[in-house]
Every structure is written in C-alpha cells, then in structure tokens.
NUVEX-84962 format. One line per field, with one value per residue (C-alpha): residue number from 0; residue in one letter; chain; x negated, y, z negated. Coordinates in Angstrom, 2 decimals, m for minus. Last residue first. Example, Ala and Ser with C-alpha at 12.3 -4.5 7.8 and 13.67 -1.06 7.14 Angstrom:
BEGIN
num: (1 0);
residu: (S A);
chaine: (A A);
xx: (m13.67 m12.30);
yy: (m1.06 m4.50);
zz: (m7.14 m7.80);
//
This chain:
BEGIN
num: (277 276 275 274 273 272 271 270 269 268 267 266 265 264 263 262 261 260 259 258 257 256 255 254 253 252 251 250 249 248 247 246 245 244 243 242 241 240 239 238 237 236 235 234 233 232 231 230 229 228 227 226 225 224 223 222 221 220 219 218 217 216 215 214 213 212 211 210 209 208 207 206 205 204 203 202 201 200 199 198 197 196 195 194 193 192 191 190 189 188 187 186 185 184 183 182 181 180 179 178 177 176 175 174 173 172 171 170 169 168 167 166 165 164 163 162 161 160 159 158 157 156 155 154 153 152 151 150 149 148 147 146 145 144 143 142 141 140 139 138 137 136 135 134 133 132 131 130 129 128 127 126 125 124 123 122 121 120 119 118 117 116 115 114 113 112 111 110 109 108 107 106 105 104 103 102 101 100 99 98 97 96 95 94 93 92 91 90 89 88 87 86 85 84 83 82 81 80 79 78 77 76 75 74 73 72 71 70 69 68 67 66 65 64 63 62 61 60 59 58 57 56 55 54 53 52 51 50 49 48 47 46 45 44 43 42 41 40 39 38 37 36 35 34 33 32 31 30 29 28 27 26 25 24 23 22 21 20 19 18 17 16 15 14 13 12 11 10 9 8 7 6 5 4 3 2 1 0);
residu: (X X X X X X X X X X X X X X X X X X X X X X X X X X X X X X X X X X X X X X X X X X X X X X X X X X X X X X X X X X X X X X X X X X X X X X X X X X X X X X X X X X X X X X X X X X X X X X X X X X X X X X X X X X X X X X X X X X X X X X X X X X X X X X X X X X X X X X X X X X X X X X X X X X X X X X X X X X X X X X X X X X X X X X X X X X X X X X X X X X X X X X X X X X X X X X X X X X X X X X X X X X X X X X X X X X X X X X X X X X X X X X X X X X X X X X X X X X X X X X X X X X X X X X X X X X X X X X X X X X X X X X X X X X X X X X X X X X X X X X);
chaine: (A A A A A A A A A A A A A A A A A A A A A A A A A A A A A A A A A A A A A A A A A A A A A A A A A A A A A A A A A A A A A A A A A A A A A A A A A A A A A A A A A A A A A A A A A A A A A A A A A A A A A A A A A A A A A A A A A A A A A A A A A A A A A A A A A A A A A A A A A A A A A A A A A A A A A A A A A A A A A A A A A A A A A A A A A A A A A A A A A A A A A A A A A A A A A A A A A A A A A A A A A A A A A A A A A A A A A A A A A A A A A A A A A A A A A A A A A A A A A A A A A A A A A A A A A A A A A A A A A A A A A A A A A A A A A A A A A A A A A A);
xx: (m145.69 m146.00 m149.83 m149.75 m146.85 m148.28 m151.92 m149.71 m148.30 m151.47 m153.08 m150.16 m150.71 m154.08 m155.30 m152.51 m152.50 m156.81 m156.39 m153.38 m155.02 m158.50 m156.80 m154.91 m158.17 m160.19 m157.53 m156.89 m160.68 m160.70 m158.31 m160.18 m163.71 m165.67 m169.20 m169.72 m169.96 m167.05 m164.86 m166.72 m165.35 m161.72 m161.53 m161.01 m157.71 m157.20 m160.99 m161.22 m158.53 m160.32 m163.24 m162.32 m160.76 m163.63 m166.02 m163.73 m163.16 m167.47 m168.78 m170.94 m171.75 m173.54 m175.59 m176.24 m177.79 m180.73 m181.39 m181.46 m178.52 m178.12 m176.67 m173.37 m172.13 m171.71 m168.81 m166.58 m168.90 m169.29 m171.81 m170.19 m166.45 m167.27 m169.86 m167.53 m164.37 m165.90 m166.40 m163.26 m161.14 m162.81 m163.60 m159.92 m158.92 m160.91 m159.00 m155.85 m156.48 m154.81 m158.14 m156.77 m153.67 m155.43 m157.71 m155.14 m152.93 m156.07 m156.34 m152.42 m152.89 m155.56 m153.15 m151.36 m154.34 m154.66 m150.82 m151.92 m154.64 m152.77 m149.99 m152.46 m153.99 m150.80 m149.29 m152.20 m151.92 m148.60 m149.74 m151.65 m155.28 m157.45 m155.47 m156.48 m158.83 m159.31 m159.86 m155.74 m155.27 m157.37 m155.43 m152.22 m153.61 m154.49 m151.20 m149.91 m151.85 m151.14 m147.26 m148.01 m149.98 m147.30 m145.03 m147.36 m147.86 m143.87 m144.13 m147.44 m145.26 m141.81 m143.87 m144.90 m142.26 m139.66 m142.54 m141.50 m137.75 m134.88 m132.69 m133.85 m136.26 m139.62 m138.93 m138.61 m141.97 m143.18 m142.26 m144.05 m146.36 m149.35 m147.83 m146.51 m150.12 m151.45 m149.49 m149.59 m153.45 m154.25 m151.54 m153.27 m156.19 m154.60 m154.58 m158.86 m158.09 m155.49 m157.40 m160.78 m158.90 m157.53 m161.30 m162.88 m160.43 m160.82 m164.57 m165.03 m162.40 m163.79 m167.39 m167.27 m170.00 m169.23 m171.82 m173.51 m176.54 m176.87 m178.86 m177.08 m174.02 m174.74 m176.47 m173.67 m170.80 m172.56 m171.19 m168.42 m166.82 m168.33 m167.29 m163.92 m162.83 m164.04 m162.14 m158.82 m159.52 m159.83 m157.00 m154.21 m154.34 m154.87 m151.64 m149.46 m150.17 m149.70 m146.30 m145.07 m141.08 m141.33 m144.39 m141.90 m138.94 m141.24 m141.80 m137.95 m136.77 m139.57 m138.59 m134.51 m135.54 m137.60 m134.81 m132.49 m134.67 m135.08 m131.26 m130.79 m133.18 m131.79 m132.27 m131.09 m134.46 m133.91 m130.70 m131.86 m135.60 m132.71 m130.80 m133.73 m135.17 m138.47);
yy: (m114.12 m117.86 m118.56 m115.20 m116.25 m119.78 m118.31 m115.77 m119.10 m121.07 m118.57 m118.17 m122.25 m121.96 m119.88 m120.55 m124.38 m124.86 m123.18 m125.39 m128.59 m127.78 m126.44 m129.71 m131.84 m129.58 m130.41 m134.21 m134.33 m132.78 m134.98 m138.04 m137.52 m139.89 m140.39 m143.69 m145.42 m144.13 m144.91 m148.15 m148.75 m147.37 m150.21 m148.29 m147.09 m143.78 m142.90 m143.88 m141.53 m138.58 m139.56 m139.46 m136.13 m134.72 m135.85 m134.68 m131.91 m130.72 m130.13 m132.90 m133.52 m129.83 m130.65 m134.02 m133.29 m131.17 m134.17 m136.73 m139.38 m142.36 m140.10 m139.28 m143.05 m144.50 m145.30 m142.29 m140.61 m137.33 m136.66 m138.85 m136.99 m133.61 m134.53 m135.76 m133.25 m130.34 m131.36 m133.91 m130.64 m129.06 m131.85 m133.35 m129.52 m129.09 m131.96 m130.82 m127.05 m124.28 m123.61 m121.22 m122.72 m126.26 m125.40 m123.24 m126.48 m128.46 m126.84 m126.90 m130.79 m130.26 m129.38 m132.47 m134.68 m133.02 m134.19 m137.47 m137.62 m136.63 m138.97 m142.18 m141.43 m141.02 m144.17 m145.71 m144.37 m145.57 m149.38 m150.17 m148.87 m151.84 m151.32 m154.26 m154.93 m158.25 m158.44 m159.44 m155.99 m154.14 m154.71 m154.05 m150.53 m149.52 m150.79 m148.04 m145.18 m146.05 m145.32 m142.55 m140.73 m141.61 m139.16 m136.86 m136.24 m135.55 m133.54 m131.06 m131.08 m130.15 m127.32 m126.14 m125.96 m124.75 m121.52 m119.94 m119.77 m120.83 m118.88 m120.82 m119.35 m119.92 m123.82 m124.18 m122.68 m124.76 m127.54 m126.47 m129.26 m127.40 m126.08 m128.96 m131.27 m128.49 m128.80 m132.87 m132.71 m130.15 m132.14 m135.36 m134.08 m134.95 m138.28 m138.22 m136.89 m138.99 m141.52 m140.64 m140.30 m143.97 m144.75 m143.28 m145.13 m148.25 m148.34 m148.68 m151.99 m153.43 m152.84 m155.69 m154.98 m151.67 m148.40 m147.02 m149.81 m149.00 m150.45 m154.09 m153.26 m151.19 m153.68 m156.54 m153.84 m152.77 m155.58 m157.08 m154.24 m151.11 m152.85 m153.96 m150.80 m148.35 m150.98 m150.59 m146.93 m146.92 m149.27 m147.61 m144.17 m146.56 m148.26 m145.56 m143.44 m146.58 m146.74 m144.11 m143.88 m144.46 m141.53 m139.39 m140.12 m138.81 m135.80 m134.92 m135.81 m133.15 m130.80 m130.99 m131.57 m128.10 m126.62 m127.27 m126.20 m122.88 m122.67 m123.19 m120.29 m117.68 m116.78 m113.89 m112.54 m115.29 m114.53 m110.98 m112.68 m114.94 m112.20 m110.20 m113.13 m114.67);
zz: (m62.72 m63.69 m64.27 m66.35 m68.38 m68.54 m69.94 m72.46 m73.15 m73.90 m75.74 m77.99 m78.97 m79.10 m81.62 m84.54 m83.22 m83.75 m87.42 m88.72 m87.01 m88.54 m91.89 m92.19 m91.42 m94.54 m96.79 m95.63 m96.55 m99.46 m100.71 m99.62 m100.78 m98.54 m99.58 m97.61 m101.10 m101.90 m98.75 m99.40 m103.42 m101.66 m99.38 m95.70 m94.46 m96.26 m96.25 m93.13 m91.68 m93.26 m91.91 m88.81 m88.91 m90.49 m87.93 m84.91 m86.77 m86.47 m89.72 m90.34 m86.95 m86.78 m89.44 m88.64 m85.12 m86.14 m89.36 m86.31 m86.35 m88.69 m92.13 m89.28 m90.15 m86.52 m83.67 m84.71 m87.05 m84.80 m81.45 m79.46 m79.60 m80.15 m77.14 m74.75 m75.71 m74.60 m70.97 m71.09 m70.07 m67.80 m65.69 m65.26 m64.97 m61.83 m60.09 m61.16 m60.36 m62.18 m63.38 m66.93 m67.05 m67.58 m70.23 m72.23 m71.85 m72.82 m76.45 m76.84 m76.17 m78.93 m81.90 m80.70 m81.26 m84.60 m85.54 m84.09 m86.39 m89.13 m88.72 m88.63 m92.02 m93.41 m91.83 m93.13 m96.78 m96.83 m95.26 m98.14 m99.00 m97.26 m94.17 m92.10 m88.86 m87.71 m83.92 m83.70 m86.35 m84.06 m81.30 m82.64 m84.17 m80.50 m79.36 m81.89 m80.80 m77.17 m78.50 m80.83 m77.81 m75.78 m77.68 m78.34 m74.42 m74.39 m77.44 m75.45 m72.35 m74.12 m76.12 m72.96 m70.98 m73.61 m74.71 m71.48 m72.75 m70.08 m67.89 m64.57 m61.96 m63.96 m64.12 m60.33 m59.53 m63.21 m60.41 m58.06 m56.74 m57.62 m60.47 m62.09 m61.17 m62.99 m66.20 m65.88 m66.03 m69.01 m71.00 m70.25 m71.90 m75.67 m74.65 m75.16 m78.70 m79.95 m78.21 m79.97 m83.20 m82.93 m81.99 m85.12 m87.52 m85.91 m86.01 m89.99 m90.12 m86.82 m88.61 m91.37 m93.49 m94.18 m92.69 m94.61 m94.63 m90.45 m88.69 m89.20 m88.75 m85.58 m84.18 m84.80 m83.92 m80.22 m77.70 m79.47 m81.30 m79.32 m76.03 m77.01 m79.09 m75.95 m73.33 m75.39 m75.34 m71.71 m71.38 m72.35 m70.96 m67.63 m68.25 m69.59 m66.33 m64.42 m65.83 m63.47 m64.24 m67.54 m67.85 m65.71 m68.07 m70.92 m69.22 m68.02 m71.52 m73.32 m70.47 m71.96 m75.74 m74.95 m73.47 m76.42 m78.79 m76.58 m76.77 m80.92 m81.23 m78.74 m74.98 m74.68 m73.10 m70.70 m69.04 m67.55 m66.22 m64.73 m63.11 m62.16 m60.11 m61.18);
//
C-alpha cells in the first residue's frame, strides 16, 4: 500500500466505509449478473438435494420415522433452505481467493478505502443470492406441495433467520479462505466442516432416528437448531409439538448462534485480510 493511501484510509469515516461497501457489494452482484453460471450451479445442487430426498428417500423416511409428519415435503423444506443458506455461504471463501489470485484485493489495497468495505460487500453480495436461490427453493417446494402451515409472517421469519445464520457463516468461510489463499484449496476447506454439521442434524431426518452417541451432539449442533427453528414456524403447530419444537426458545438459541458465530468471525476475518493484504 502506498503511504498516500495508507494516509487516506485512516480518515476514512462512517458514512465513507458505507459507501465503499455499497460500492464492492455493486461490483459482486454485477459479477454474479455477468456470470450466470455461478447462479445456475448454486441453483441446482439444492434443487437436486430436494428432488432426490423428496422422491427417492421421502416414502422411507416417512415411514421409519413416526416423528416425522406425514407429508415429508413440508418437514424437508425447512432443512434444505438452511442447507443452501449454508452451502451458499462457501461461495464467499471462493470469490475471496479467486480476488487475490487474480489481484483484484491487489487493486483494492491501493485505494483510500476501509479494509472492512471488501469484506462486508462480499459477505452482502453472497447474501444477496442467497435470498434469491432461497426463494426458487421455496417455489419449488410450493409446485411439490409444500405450504406454510403458520401463515406467511411466521415464514418470512423463519426464512430471515436462516439467511441471517447463513450470513454469519460467509464470515466463517472468509476466515477459511484468507487463511489458504488458494481457490482450489478453499473449495475443500470450506465444505469439510460443513458436510457433517449438515448430515449429521435434522435436516433430512428427526434427530430421535440416529444412534444415542450421535444424538447428543445433533441436538446441539446450529445446524439442528436452526432447522428446527424454521420448522417450527412453518410446520402445523399440533406437529411442531409433537416433534418437541419449542419455538421461542428456539429463535433464542438461533439468535445467540448467529450473534456468537459473527462476534468471532467477523474480526477474524479482517485481521486474516489485513494479513493477506500487507
């Protein structure tokens, strides 16, 4: 960084990082217009997960599990809108390195402008399309017959906090991908730790259906929590009480999660750009 700009950017105020952050936030979101085959494919993997475990899993899964409601598209589409908020979430890790190995962030670290602008554009950006595959995901399930039970205000709600969660964990993957630096590396590191939160949590099954070692940790895991949260806002309340689901506790203990996850993260990640950058 030259001395004139490292000069400029300690006065950077308030109302100037804002603006820098609605400037990268642009610059991201143009670059998902611009390459709509990264919209595609973060489209269809999900739409592939609610196929498959509809159709192809849903009857045994029904019928193995008496937790679980009758009609599974309305207890799987909760899990899977947190799975994409979740699975999204690692397209922060991947855009970050793909900036610095093409040297962009090289360009970004020369202008008067507030470390914390490229990130928080990058992780608003990535929410962004995460509320637009989140949608299409709701589309779908509505054509495969899912409803909101609850009315459409405690949807919205249910859908808000996961994608404020899924946001919390694009800070999680910018940490990831400042750390390896590598695109093709960060693609690994980043789905490592996701895979099992996400498979071994009440997304595609009640958590009372897996082995007594495995339910304890499920149980407390926020992948669990956040699903369940979301069910208990979308599903008929009699079988969010059947399935145990206490829904203010829940929203509680998802709040906290996000809260917790964006207090740790979020410096983490820029002390990891300043060090990436200097």
């Amino acid at each position: 960084m030259t001395a004139t700009a490292e000069k400029l950017q300690k006065r950077v105020g308030v109302r100037e990082t804002l603006n820098h952050i609605s400037v990268i936030t642009k610059r991201n979101m143009l670059r998902n217009i611009r390459l709509p085959q990264l919209v595609f494919f973060a489209t269809v993997q999900p739409v592939m997960f609610l196929l498959l475990f509809n159709f192809v899993f849903g009857g045994a899964i029904t019928e193995g599990t008496p937790a679980a409601p009758e009609d599974y598209i309305n207890f799987l589409i909760p899990g899977i809108l947190v799975q994409t908020a979740v699975f999204g979430a690692t397209q922060t890790s991947l855009g970050l390195t793909e900036d610095l190995a093409t040297g962009i962030i090289d360009r970004f670290r020369s202008l008067p402008m507030a470390r914390s602008a490229v990130l928080a554009g990058r992780t608003i950006a990535d929410l962004v399309r995460n509320v637009f595959v989140n949608t299409l995901m709701l589309f779908v399930g509505f054509l495969l017959g899912w409803r909101f039970e609850q009315g459409f205000p405690s949807m919205v709600l249910g859908v808000a906090i996961v994608l404020l969660f899924g946001y919390s964990m694009s800070w999680v993957m910018a940490t990831i991908g400042l750390t390896v630096k590598s695109p093709e590396a960060a693609q690994t590191a980043g789905f490592l730790p996701i895979f099992p939160l996400v498979f071994a949590s009440s997304v595609f099954v009640p958590v009372e259906t897996m082995p007594s070692w495995l339910q304890t940790f499920a149980e407390v895991q926020p992948i669990t929590i956040l699903t369940n949260t979301a069910r208990s806002l979308m599903l008929p309340e009699e079988v969010a009480a059947s399935l145990g689901l206490d829904t203010g506790t829940l929203i509680l203990q998802s709040l906290a999660w996000t809260a917790g996850i964006l207090l740790v993260f979020a410096p983490w990640a820029v002390r990891q750009y300043r060090r990436a950058v200097d």
